[in-house]
BATI-37898 format. One line per 2 residues: their letters; for each residue x, y, z of N, C-alpha, C. Coordinates in steps of 0.05 Angstrom, whole numbers, always signed. Each point is the difference from the previous one (the first is absolute). Layout:
<recs>
A = X,Y,Z,X,Y,Z,X,Y,Z ~ ...
</recs>
This chain:
<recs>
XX = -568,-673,+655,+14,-6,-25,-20,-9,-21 ~ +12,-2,-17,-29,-1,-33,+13,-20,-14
XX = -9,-25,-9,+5,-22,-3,-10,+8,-40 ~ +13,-7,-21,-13,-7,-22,+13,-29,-12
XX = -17,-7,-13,+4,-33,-25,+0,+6,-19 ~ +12,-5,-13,+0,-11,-35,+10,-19,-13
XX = -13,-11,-17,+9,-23,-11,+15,+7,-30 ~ +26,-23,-2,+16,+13,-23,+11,-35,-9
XX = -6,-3,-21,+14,-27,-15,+15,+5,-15 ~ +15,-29,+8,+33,-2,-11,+3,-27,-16
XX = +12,-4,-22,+7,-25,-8,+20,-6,-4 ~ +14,-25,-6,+25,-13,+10,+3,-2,-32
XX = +36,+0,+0,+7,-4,-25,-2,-21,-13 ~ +5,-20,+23,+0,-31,+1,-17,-20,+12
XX = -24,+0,-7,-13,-14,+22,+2,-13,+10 ~ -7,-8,+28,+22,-22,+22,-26,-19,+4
XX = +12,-24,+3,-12,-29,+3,+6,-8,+24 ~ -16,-2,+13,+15,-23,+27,-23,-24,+3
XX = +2,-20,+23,-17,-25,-7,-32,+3,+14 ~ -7,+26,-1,-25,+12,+14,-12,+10,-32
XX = +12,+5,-17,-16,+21,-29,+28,+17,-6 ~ -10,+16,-26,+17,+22,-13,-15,+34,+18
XX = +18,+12,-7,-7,+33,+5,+20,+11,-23 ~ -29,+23,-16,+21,+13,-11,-7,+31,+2
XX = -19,+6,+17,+2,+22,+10,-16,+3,+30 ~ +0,+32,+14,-16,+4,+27,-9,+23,-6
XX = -17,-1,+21,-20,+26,+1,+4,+1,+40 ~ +27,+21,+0,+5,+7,+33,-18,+27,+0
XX = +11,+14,+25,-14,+8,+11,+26,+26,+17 ~ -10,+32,-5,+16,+14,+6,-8,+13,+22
XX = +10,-7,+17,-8,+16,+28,+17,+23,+8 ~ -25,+22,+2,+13,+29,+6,-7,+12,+22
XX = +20,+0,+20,-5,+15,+34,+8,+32,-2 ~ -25,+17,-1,+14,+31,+4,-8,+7,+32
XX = +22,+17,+8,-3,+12,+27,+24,+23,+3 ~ -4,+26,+11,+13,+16,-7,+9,+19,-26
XX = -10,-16,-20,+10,+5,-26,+23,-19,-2 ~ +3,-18,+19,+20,-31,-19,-26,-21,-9
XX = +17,-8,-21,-17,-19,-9,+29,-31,+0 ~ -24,-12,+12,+19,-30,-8,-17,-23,-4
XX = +16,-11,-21,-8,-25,-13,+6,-27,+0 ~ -20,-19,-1,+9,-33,+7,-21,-14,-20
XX = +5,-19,-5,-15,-14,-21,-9,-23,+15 ~ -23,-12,-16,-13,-21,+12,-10,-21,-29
XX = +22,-18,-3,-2,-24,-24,-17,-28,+5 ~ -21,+3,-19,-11,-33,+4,+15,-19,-1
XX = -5,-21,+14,+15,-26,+1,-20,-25,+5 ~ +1,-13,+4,-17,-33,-4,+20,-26,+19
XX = +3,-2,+21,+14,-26,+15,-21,-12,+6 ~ -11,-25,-8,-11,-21,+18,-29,+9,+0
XX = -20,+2,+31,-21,+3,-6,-8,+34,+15 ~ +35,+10,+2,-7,+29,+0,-4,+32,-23
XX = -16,-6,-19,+7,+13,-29,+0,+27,+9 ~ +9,+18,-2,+5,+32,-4,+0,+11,-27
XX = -23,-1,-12,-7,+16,-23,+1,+32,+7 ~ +1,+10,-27,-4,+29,-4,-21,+11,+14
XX = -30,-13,-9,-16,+13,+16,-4,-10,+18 ~ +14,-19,+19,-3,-1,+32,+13,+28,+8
XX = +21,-2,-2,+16,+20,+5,-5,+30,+0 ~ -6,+4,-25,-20,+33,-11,-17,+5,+22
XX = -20,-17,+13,-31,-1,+16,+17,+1,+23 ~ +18,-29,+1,+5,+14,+34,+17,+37,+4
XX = +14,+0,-16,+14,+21,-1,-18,+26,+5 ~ -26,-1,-14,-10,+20,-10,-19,+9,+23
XX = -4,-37,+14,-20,+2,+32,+12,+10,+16 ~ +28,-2,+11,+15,+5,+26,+15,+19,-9
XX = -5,+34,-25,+20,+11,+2,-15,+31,+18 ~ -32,-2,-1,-16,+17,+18,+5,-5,+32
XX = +21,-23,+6,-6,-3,+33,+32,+4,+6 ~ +24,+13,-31,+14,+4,+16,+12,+32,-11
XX = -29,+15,+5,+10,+31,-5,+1,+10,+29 ~ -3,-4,+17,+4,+4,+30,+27,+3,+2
XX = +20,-14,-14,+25,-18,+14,+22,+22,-16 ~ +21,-3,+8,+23,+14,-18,+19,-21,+2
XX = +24,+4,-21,+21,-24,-2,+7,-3,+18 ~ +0,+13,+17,+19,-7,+32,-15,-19,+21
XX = -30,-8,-8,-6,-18,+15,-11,-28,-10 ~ +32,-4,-7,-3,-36,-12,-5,-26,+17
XX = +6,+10,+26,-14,-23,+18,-33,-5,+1 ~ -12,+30,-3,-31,+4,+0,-14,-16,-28
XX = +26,+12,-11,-16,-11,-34,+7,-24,+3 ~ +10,-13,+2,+6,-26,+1,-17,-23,+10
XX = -9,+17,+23,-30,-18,+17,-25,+10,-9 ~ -4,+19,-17,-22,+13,-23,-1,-33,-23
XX = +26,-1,-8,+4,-11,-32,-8,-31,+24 ~ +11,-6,+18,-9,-26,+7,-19,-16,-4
XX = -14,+21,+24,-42,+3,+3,-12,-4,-21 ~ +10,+21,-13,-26,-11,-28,+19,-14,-22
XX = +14,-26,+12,+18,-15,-18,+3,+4,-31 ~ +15,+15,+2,+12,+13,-33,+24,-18,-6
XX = -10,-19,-36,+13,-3,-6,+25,+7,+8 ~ +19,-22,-4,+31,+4,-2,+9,+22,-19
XX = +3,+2,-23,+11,+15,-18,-15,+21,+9 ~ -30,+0,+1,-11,+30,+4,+15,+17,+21
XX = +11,-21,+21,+13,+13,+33,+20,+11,-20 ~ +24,-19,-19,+27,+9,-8,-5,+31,-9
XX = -24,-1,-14,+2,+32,-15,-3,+23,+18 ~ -11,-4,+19,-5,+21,+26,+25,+9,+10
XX = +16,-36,+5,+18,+8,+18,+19,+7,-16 ~ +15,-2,-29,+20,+7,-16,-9,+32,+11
XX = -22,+18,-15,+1,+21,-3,+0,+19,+36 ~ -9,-22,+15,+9,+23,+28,+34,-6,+10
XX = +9,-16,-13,+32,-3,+2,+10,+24,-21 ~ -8,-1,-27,+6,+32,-26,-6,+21,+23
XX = -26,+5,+0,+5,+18,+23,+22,+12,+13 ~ +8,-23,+28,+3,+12,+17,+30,+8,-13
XX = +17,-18,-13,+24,+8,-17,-6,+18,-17 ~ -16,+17,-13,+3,+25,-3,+1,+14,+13
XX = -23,+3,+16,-5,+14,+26,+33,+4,+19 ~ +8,-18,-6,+39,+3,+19,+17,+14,-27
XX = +1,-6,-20,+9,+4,-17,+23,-22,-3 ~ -14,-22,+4,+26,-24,-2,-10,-32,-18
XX = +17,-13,-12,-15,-23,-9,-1,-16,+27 ~ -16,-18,-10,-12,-13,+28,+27,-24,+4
XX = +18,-5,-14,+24,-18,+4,+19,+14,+25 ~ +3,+28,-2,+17,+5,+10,-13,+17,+24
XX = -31,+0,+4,-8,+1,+27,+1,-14,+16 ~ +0,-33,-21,+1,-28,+21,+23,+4,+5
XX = +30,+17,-10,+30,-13,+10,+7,-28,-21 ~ -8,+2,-24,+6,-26,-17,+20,+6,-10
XX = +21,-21,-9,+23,+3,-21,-7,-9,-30 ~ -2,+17,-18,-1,-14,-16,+19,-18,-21
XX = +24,+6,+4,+21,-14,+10,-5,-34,-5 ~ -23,-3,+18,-3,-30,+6,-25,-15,-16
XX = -2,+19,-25,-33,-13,-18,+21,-19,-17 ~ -15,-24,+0,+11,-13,-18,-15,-8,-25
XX = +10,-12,-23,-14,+9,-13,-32,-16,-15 ~ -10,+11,-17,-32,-8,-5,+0,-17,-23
XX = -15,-24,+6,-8,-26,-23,-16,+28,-19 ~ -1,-29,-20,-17,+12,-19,-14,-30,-9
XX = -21,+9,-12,-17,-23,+7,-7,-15,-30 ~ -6,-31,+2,+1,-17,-34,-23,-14,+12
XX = -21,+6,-23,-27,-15,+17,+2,-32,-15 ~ -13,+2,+8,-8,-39,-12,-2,+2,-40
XX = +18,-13,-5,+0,-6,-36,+7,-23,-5 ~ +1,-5,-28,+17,-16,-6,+29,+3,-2
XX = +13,-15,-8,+39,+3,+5,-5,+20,-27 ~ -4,-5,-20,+6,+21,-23,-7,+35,+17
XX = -35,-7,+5,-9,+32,+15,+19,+6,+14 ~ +14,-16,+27,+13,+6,+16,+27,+10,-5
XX = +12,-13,-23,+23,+12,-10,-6,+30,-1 ~ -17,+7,-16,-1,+26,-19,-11,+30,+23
XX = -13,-28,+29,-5,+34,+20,+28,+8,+17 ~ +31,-18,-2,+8,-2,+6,+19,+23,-19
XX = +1,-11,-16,+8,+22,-19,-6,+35,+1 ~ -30,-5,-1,-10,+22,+10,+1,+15,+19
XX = +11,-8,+26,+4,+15,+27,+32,+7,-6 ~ +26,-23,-18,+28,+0,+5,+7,+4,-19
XX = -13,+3,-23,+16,+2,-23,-4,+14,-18 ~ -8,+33,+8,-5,+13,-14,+4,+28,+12
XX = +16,+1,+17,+9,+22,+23,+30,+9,-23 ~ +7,+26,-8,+19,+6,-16,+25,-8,+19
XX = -8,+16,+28,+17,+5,+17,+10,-19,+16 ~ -3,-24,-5,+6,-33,+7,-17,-6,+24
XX = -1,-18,+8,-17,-11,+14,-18,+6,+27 ~ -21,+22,-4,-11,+4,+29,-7,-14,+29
XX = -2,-18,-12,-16,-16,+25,+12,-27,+4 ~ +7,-2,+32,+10,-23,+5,-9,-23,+17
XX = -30,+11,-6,-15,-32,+19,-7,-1,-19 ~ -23,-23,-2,-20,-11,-15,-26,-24,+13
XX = -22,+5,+5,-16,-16,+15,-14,-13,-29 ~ -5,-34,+3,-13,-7,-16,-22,-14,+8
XX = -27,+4,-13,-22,-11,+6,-3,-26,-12 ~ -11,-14,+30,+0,-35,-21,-20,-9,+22
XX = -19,-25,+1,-22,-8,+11,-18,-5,-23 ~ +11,-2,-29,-13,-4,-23,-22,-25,+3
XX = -24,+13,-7,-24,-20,-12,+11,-33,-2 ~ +11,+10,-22,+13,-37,-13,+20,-19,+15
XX = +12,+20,+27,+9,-27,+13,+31,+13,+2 ~ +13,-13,+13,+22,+5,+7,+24,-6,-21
XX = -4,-15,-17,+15,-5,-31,+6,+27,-16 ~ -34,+14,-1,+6,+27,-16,+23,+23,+20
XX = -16,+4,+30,+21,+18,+15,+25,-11,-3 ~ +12,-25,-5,+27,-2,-4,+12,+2,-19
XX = -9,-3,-22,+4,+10,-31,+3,+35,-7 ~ -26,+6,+9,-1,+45,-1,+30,+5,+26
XX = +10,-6,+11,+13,+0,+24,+29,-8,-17 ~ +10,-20,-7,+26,-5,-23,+3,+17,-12
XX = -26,+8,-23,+8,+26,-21,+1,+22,+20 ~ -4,+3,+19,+7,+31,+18,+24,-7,-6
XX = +14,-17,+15,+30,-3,+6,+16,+7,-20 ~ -14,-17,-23,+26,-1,-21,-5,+28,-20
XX = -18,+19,+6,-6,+24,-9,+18,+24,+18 ~ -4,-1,+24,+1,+25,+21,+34,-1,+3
XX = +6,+27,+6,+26,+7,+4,+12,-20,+14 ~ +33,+5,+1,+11,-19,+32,-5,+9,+27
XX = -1,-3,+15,+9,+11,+27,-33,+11,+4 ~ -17,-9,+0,-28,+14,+3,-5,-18,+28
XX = -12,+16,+12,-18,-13,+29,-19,-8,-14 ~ -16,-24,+0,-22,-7,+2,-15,-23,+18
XX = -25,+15,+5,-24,-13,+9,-23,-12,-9 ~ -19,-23,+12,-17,-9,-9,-26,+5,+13
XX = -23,+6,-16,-24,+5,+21,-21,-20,-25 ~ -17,-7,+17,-19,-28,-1,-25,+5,+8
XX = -6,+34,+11,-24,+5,+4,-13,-15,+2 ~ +4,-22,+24,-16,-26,+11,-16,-17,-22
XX = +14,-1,-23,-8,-23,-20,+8,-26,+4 ~ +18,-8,+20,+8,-30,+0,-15,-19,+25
XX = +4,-16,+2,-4,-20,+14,+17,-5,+25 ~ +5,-12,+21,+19,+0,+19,+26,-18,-26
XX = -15,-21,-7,+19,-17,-17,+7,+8,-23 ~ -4,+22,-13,+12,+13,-20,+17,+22,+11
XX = -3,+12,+27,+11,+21,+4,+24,-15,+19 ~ +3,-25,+16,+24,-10,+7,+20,-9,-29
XX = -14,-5,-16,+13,-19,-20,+15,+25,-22 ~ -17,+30,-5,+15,+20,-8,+19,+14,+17
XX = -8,+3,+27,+29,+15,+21,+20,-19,-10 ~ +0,-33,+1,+30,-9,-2,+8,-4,-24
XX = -13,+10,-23,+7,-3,-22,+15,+25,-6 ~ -18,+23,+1,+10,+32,+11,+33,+13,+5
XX = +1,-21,+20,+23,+8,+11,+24,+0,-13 ~ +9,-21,-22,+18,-7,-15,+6,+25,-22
XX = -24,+23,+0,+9,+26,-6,-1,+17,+7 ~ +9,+4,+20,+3,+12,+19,-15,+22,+14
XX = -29,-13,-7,-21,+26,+12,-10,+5,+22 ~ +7,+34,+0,+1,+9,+24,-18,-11,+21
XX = -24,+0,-2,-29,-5,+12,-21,-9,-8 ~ -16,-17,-1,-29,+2,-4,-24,+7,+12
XX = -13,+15,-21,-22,+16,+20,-30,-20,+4 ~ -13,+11,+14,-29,-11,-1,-1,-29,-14
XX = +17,-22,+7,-9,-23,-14,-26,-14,+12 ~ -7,-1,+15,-27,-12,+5,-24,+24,-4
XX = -19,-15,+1,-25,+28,+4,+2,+10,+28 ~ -20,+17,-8,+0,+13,+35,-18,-5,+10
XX = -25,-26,-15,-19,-7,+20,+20,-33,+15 ~ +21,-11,-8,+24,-19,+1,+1,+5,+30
XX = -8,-20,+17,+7,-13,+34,+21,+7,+8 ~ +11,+18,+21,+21,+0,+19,+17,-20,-7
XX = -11,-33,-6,+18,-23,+9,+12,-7,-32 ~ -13,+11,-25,+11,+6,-22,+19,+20,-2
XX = +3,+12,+12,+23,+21,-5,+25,-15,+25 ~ -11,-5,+20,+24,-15,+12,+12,-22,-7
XX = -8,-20,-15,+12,-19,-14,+10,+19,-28 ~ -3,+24,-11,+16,+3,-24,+24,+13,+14
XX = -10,+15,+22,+27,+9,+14,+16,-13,+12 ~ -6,-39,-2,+23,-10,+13,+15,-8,-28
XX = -21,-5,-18,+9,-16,-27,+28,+10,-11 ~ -15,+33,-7,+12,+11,-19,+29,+18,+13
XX = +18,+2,-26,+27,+0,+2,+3,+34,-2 ~ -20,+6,-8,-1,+35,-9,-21,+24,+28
XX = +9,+16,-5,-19,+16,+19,-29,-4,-9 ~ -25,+4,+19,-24,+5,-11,-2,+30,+9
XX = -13,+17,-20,-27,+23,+12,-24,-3,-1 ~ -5,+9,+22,-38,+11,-14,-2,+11,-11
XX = -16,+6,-17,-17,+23,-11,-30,+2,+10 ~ -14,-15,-14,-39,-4,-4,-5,-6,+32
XX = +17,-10,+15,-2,-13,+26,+4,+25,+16 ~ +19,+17,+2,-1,+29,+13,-6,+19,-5
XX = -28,+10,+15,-7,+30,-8,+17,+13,+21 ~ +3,+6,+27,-4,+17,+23,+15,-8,+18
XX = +14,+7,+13,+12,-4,+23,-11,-20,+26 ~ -21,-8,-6,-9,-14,+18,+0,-33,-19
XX = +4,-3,-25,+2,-22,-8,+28,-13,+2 ~ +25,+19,+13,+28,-12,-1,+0,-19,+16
XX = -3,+9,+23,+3,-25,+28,-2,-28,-11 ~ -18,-4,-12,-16,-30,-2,+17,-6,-29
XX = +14,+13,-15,+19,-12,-22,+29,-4,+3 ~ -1,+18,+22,+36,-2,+16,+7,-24,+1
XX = -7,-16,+6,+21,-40,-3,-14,-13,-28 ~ -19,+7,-13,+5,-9,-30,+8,+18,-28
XX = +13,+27,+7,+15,+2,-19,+24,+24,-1 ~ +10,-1,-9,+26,+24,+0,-9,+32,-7
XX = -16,+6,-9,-2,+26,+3,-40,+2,-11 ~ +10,+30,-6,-27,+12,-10,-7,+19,-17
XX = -18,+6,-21,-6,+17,-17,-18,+22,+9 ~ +12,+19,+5,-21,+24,+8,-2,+9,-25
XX = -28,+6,-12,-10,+23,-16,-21,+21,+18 ~ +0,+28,-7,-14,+14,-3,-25,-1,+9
XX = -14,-14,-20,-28,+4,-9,-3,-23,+25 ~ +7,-17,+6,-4,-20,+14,+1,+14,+35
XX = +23,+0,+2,+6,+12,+24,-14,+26,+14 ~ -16,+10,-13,-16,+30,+2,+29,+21,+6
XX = +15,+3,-19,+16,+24,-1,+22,-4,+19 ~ +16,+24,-6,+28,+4,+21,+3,-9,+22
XX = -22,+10,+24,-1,+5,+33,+2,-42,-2 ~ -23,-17,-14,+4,-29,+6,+30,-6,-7
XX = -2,+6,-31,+26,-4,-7,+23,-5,+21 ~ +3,+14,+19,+31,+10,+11,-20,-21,+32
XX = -11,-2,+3,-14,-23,+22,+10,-14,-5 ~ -4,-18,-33,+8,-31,-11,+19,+3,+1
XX = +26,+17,-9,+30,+1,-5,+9,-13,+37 ~ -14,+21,+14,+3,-9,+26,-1,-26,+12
XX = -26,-3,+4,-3,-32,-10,+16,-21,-3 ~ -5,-1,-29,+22,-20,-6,+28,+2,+5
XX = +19,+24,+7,+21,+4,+3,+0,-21,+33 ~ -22,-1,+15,+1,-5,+31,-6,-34,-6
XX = -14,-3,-26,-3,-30,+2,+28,-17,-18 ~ +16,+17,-6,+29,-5,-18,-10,-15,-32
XX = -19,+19,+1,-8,-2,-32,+16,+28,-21 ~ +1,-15,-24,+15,+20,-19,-34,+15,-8
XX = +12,+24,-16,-29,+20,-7,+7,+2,-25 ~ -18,+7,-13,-7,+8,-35,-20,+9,-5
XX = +8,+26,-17,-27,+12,-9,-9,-13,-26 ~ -22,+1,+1,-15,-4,-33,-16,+16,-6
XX = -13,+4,-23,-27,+12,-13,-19,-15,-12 ~ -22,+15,-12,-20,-8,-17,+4,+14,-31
XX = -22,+13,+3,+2,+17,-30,+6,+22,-1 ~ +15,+8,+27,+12,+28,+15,+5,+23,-17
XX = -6,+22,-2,+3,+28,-17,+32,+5,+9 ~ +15,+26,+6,+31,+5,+13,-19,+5,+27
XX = -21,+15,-6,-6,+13,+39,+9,-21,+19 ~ -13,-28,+5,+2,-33,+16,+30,-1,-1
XX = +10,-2,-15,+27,-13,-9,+15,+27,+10 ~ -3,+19,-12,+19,+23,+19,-5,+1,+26
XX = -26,-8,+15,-1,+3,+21,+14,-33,+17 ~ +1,-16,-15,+13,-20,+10,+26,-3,+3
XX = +10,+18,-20,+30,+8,-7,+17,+17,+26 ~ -28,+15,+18,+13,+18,+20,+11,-21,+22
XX = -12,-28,-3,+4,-22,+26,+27,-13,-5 ~ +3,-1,-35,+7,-19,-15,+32,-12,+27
XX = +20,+20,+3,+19,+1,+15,-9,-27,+33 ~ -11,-9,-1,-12,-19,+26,-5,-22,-15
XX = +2,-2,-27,+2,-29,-13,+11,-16,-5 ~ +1,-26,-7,+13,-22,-6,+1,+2,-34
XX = -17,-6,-9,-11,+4,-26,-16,+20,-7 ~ -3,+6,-26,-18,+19,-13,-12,-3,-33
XX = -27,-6,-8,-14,-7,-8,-22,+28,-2 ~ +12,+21,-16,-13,+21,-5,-2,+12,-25
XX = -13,-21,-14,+6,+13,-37,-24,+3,-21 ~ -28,-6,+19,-19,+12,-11,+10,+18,-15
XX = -1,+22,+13,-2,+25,-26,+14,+0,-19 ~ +23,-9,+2,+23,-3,-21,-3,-19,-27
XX = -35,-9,+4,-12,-16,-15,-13,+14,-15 ~ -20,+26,+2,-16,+15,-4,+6,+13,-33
XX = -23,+7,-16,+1,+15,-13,-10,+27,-3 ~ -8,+11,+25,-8,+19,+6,-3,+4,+33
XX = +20,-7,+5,-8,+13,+33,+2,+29,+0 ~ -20,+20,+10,+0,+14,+6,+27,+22,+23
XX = +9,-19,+7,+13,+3,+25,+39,+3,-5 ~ +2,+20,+17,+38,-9,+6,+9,+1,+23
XX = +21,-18,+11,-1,-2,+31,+23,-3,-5 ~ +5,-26,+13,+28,-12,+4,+12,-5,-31
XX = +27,-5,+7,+14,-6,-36,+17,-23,+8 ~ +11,-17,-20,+15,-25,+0,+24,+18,-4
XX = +14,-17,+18,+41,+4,-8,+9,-16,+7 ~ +20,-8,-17,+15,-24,+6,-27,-28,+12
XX = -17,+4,-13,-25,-26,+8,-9,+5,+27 ~ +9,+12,+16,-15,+13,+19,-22,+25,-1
XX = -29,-7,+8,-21,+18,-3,+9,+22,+26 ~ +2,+23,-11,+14,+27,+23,-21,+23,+4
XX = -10,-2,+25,-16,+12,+11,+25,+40,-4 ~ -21,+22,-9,+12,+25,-6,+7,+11,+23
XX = +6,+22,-3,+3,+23,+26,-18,+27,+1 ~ -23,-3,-14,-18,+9,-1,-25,+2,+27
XX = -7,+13,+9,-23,-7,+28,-24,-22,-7 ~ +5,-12,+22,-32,-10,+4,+16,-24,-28
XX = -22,-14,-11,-2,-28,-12,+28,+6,-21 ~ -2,+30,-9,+20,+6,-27,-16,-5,-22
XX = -28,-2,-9,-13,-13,-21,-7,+23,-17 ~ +3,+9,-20,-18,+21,-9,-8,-12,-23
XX = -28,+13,-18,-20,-16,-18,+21,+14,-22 ~ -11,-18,-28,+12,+3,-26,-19,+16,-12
XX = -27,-9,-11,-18,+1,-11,-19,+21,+9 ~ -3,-5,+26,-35,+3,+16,+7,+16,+14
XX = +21,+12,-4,+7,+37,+26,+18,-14,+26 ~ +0,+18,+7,+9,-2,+39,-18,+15,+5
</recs>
């Protein structure tokens, strides 16, 4: 099989803040598997957790090193590739783009989307946050506006995840957090993520403050360099679910979070693609943890391809693209606030811009 890269940047309508820096655009990475005359595609997005950074050009180099050792191989031998991509330890995201496009593949190759090769209902997606990065209460009003109040057709979207772990302290996250409330529709699900900006003592002292409006979850409140015995005192403290996020890449990090917190954030780029993906769902389902997907600066390819799992979720946190001012890409579509994987083969993604 014949492996190609290219790199394609996208920028966000709205640039998102969380308590790590702003992003207001990426430079991913399009991964193209031909074999037979199918071609299938997976993407591979920079990201930055902690002291593992995944830049563009990590990614490009590894991609570009390990795509000569896997013309030997054809889609059908993903166990082989798999201990190929090990060996010469390939980035996470770099794995996701491999493995999205030998999943496109093999669902064209059947002529089926890959939802309903697994036997998924989609039936059972529920529906997708949309995301309010770190502002002030005025900013925060007005992105709130922006996601709910400007839909002709009344209200799309019925989660809402808000970013807080703000710089200035836990005064400001509770202030940008009010004006959500007294802005955002009724009846909205919402969540909190803290992208490990707090303290054990700011993050016990926000879960029970939290709760009195009734939010659903909080994500990542400690860091993820934060002690085992810090997350187990917030998990006795606090009155609300915790997830990971920054704390779980892989299926091998669940075990050891199973008694300090209620579920987990699988992304993509983190997880090295689908095949981990559906490990961690496993996983955690065996350690009676809830699951959630998330993203980064995801194009539709990530997010459509996350969309094929979406049905095995608790939550869903897939609105990158729906940020974008040029994504290239169409995959999955929102209905009724649920992100809906197509009936199209393989991922369902086809390009806008840049061909099929």
């Amino acid at each position: 099989m014949h492996v190609q890269i290219e790199t394609f940047t996208v920028r966000k309508r709205f640039a998102l803040t969380i308590s790590r820096g702003t992003t207001a655009q990426s430079t991913n990475l399009w991964v193209k598997l031909e074999h037979e005359g199918i071609e299938g595609w997976g993407e591979a997005s920079p990201f930055s957790t902690g002291s593992r950074p995944q830049s563009t050009e990590i990614l490009l180099a590894a991609l570009q090193e390990v795509a000569p050792l896997l013309e030997k191989f054809t889609p059908f031998d993903r166990q082989k590739i798999e201990q190929v991509l090990t060996e010469v330890k390939l980035p996470s995201a770099a794995r996701a783009g491999i493995d999205m496009a030998m999943h496109d593949w093999l669902g064209k190759k059947a002529g089926l989307p890959l939802w309903k090769m697994w036997g998924l209902d989609r039936s059972r997606i529920v529906p997708t946050s949309v995301t309010i990065g770190i502002n002030s209460p005025s900013g925060a009003r007005e992105r709130v506006r922006d996601w709910f109040g400007k839909d002709p057709a009344g209200i799309k979207y019925r989660a809402v995840k808000v970013k807080l772990g703000n710089p200035a302290g836990i005064e400001a996250d509770q202030a940008m957090l009010i004006a959500v409330l007294d802005e955002a529709p009724a009846n909205l699900k919402i969540s909190v993520d803290a992208n490990g900006g707090w303290s054990l003592k700011d993050a016990a002292e926000m879960c029970r403050w939290l709760e009195k409006y009734q939010i659903n979850y909080v994500e990542q409140p400690l860091s993820s360099v934060a002690d085992m015995d810090e997350f187990s005192e917030l998990y006795r403290q606090s009155p609300l679910p915790i997830f990971a996020d920054e704390s779980c890449f892989n299926s091998s990090d669940i075990p050891k979070l199973a008694h300090c917190v209620h579920g987990i954030n699988i992304k993509m780029m983190k997880s090295g693609g689908l095949t981990e993906a559906m490990r961690m769902i496993h996983t955690a389902k065996a350690c009676n943890l809830q699951v959630m997907f998330g993203c980064y600066s995801d194009s539709a390819i990530a997010n459509t391809a996350a969309a094929q799992l979406s049905p095995l979720a608790d939550y869903l946190d897939l609105d990158s693209h729906l940020n974008l001012l040029d994504d290239p890409f169409t995959g999955a579509i929102v209905e009724n606030g649920c992100l809906m994987p197509n009936g199209r083969s393989g991922l369902g993604v086809r390009g806008i811009e840049i061909g099929e």
